[in-house]
N, C-alpha and C positions, 0 to 999 in steps of 0.2 A: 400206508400208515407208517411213519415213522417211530424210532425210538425215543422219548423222552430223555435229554443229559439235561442235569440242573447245572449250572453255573454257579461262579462262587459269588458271585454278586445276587442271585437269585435265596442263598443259604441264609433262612432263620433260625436260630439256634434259641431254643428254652433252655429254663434252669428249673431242674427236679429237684424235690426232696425228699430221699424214703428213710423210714424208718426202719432201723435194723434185730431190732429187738424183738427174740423170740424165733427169728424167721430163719429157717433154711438156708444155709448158705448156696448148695449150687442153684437152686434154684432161685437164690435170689442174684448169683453171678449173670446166668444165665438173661436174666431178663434186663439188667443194667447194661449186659456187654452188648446186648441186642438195640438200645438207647444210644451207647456211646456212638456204636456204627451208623446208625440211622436209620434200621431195616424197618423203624414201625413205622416212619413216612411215607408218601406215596412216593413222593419226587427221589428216593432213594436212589443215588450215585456210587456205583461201588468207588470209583477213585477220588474222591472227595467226603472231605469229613464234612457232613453234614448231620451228623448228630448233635443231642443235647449235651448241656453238663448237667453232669450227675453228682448230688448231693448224698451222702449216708453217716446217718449219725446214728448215734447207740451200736457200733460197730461190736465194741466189744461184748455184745451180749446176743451176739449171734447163736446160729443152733446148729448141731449135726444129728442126722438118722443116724441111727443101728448105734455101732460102738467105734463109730467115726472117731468121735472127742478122744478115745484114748489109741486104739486103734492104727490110725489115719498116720502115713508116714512121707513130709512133703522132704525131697531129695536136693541137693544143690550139693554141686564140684568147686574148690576153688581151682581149681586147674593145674593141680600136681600130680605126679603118680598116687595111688591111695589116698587121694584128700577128695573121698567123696562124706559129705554132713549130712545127717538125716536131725529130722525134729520133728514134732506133734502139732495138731490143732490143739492140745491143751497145751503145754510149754508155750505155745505161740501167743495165746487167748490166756493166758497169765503172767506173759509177759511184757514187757515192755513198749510193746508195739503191736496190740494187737486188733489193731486195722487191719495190719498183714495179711488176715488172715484173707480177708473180702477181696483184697487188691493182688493176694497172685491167682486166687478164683477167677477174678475179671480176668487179669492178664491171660491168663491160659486159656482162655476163650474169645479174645479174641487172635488174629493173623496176624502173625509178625511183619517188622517193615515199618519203615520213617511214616507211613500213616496210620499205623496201628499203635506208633508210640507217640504221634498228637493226640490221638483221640484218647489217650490213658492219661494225655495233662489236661483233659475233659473231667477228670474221676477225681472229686476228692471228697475222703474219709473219715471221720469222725469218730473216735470212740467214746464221747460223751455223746450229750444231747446238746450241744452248743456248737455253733457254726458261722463264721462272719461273711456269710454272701448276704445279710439277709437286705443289702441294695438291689439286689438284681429281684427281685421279690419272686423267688422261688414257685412255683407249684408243689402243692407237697398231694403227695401220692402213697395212697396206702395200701401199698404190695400184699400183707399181709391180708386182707378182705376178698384179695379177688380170688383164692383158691383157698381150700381148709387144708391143702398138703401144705402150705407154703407154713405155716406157723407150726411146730414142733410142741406138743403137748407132755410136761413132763411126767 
């Protein structure tokens, strides 16, 4: 019995849509990053992007347990002596960009490395309801149904 390797000619790629509203963020990191990679295939290649692209829209009205939203402190250096920044899921999620918030969740979930960071130009973000793939005609997928943790009850 041999090992199955997919080839890159053999990789078909889907295009998801999930909704983000409401929903948990790591768990819903978690179940995208696992997408991006391609682990829920069978033909799964670890050294080949063989995952979907992944759609999320309603980004900014994502959720956190406990007292994450204020809580919650994501770190980044610019690279001086003392020049280390902190910030919040709330500043982040009121601000200006608050896609952010989903897209270093993914990142930090998945493996660094030149195909860890194709498979992140796989990810795009949305903090409305509005999204211009809608050529590739999506699958839209409702994360939030398939567990009662995954949706955040205020």
């Amino acid at each position: 019995m041999t090992t199955y390797s997919a080839k890159a000619s053999e990789i078909e790629k889907k295009w998801i849509v999930i909704d983000a509203e409401g929903v948990v963020v790591g768990r819903l990191a978690s179940f995208i990053a696992n997408r991006l990679r391609g682990k829920h295939k069978p033909t799964f290649t670890p050294h080949l992007d063989d995952g979907d692209h992944v759609i999320v829209v309603n980004a900014a009205k994502v959720a956190f347990t406990g007292k994450k939203y204020d809580d919650k402190r994501y770190y980044r250096h610019t690279g001086y002596p003392g020049g280390i920044k902190e910030t919040s899921p709330k500043r982040l999620l009121e601000g200006r960009f608050p896609e952010r918030v989903v897209e270093l969740a993914v990142k930090r979930m998945i493996a660094r490395g030149p195909l860890a960071r194709k498979q992140m130009g796989n990810l795009h973000i949305y903090s409305g309801a509005e999204h211009p793939h809608e050529a590739q005609q999506p699958q839209k997928i409702d994360f939030a149904s398939f567990n009662r943790k995954n949706v955040r009850v205020a």
